[in-house]
C-alpha positions as CSV (number, residue, x, y, z in Angstrom):
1,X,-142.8,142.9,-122.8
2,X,-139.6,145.3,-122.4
3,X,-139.7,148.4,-123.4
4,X,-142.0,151.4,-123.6
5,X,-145.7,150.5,-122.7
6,X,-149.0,151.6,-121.0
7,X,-148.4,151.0,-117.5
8,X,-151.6,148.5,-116.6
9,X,-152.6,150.0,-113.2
10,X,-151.4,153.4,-113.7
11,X,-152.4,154.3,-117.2
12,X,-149.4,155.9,-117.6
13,X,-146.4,155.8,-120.6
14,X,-143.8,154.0,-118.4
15,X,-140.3,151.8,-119.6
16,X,-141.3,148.4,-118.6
17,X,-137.4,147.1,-118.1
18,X,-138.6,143.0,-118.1
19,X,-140.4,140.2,-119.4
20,X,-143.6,138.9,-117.6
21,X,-144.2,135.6,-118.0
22,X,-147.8,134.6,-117.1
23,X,-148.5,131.4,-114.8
24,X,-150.5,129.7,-112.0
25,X,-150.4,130.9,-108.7
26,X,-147.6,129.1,-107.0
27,X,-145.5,128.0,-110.3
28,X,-141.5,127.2,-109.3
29,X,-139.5,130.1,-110.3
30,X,-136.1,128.5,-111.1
31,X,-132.8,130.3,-111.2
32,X,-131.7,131.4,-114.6
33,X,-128.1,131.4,-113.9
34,X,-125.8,130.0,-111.0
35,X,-124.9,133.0,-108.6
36,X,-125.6,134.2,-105.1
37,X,-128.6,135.9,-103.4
38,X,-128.7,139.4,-103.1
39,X,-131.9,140.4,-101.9
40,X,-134.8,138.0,-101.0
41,X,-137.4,140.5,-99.8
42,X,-140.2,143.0,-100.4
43,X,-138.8,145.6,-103.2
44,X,-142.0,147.9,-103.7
45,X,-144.2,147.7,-106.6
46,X,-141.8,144.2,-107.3
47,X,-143.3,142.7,-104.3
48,X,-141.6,140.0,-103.3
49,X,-139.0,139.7,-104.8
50,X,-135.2,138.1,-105.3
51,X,-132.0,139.6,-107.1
52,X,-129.4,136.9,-108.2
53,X,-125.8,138.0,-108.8
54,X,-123.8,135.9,-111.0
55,X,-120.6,137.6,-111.5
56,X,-119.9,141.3,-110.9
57,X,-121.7,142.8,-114.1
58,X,-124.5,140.7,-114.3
59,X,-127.7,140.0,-112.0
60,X,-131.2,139.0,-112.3
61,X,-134.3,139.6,-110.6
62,X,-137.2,137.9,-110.3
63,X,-140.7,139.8,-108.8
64,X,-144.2,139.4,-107.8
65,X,-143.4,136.4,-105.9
66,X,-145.9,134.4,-103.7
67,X,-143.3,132.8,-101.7
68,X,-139.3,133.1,-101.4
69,X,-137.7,130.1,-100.7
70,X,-133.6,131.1,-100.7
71,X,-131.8,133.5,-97.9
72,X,-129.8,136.4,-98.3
73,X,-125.9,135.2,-99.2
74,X,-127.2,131.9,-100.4
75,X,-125.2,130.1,-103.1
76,X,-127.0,128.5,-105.6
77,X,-127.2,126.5,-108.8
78,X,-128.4,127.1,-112.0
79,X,-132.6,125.6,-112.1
80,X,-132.1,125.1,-108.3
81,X,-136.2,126.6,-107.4
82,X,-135.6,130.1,-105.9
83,X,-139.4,131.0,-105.1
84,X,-142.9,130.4,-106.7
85,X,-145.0,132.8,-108.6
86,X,-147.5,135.2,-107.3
87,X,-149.3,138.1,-107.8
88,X,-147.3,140.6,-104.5
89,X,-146.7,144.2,-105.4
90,X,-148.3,146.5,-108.8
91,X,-149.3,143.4,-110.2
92,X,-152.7,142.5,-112.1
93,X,-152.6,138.7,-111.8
94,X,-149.8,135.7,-111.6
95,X,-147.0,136.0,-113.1
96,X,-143.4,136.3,-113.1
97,X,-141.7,140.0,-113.7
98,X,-137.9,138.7,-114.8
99,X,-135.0,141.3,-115.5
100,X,-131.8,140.8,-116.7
101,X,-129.9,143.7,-115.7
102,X,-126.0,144.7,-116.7
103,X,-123.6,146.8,-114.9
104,X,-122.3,149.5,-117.1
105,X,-120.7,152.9,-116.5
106,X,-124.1,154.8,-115.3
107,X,-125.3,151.8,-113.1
108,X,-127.5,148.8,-113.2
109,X,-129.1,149.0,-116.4
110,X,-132.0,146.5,-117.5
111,X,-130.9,144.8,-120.8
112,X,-133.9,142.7,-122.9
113,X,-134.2,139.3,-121.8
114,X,-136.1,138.3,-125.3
115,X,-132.5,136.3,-126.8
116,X,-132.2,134.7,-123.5
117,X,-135.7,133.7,-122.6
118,X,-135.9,132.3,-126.5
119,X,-132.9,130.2,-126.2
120,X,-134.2,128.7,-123.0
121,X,-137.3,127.8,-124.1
122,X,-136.2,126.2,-127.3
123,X,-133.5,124.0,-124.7
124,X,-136.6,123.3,-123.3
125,X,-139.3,122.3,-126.1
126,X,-135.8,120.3,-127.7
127,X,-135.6,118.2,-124.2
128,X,-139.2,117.7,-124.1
129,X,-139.3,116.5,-127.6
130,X,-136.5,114.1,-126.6
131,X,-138.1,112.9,-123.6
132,X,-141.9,112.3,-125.8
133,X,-139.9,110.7,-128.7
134,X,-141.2,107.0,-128.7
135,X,-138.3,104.6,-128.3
136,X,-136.9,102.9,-131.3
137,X,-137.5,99.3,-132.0
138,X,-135.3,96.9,-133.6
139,X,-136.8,94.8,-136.1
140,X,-137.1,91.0,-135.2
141,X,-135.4,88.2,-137.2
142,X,-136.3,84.7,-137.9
143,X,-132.9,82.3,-137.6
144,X,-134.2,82.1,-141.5
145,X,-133.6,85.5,-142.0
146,X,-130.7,86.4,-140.0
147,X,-127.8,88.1,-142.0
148,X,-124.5,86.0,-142.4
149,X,-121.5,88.7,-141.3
150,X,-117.7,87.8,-141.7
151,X,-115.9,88.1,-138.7
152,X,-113.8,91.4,-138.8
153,X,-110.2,91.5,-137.1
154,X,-109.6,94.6,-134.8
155,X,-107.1,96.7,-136.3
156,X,-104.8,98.9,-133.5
157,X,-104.9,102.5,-134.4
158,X,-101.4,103.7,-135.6
């Protein structure tokens, strides 16, 4: 959760300035935004990790990985799979540690993810929900039953 919390290996009050997202060991970790790799390496207690910059305010970083899979200067698209989840760095189990962060007047500054992650996910529960919806069936018709229709003439738009 962002925000102020109870550091889970420290014990300490600490500003937690992402959202972890639990998963299996090994999960695809899929770019949020189109940009270009800025760092694909070890960043401390991140771990592995990889920070996307997708215009000149605004990058992303995505930590604990298990495994990097895009280079330094790399271009890439939105979704393309950047790493896979893992447990590297101050990290109590799988998961991914994700930042949005914004470049204001004092720096890079972590802004909550919450509005963004939401939207995402309910892109992604409508496109599953498209996907699972059963596919519609016309109803059959008997020549008995078939409706008589009047030939219509095709008007030209004016």
């Amino acid at each position: 959760m962002f925000g102020w919390r109870v550091h889970p290996i420290s014990g300490s009050r600490r500003f937690h300035a992402g959202t972890d997202l639990g998963a299996p060991m090994g999960t695809p970790v899929l770019a949020a935004y189109a940009g270009k790799v800025a760092i694909a390496d070890w960043m401390g207690g991140y771990g592995q990790s990889i920070v996307l910059q997708h215009n000149e305010t605004q990058e992303t970083l995505y930590a604990h990985l298990s495994e990097i899979l895009v280079q330094p200067g790399q271009v890439i698209e939105q979704g393309t799979v950047i790493g896979r989840v893992g447990s590297t760095g101050n990290s109590t189990g799988p998961h991914l540690h994700f930042e949005v962060r914004q470049l204001t007047e004092s720096g890079w500054t972590a802004m909550n993810s919450g509005a963004q992650l939401e939207y995402g996910l309910a892109q992604l529960i409508k496109a599953l929900q498209v996907a699972q919806a059963p596919p519609q069936t016309t109803p059959q018709t008997t020549p008995q039953t078939t409706p008589q229709t009047t030939p219509q003439t095709m008007q030209p738009d004016s």
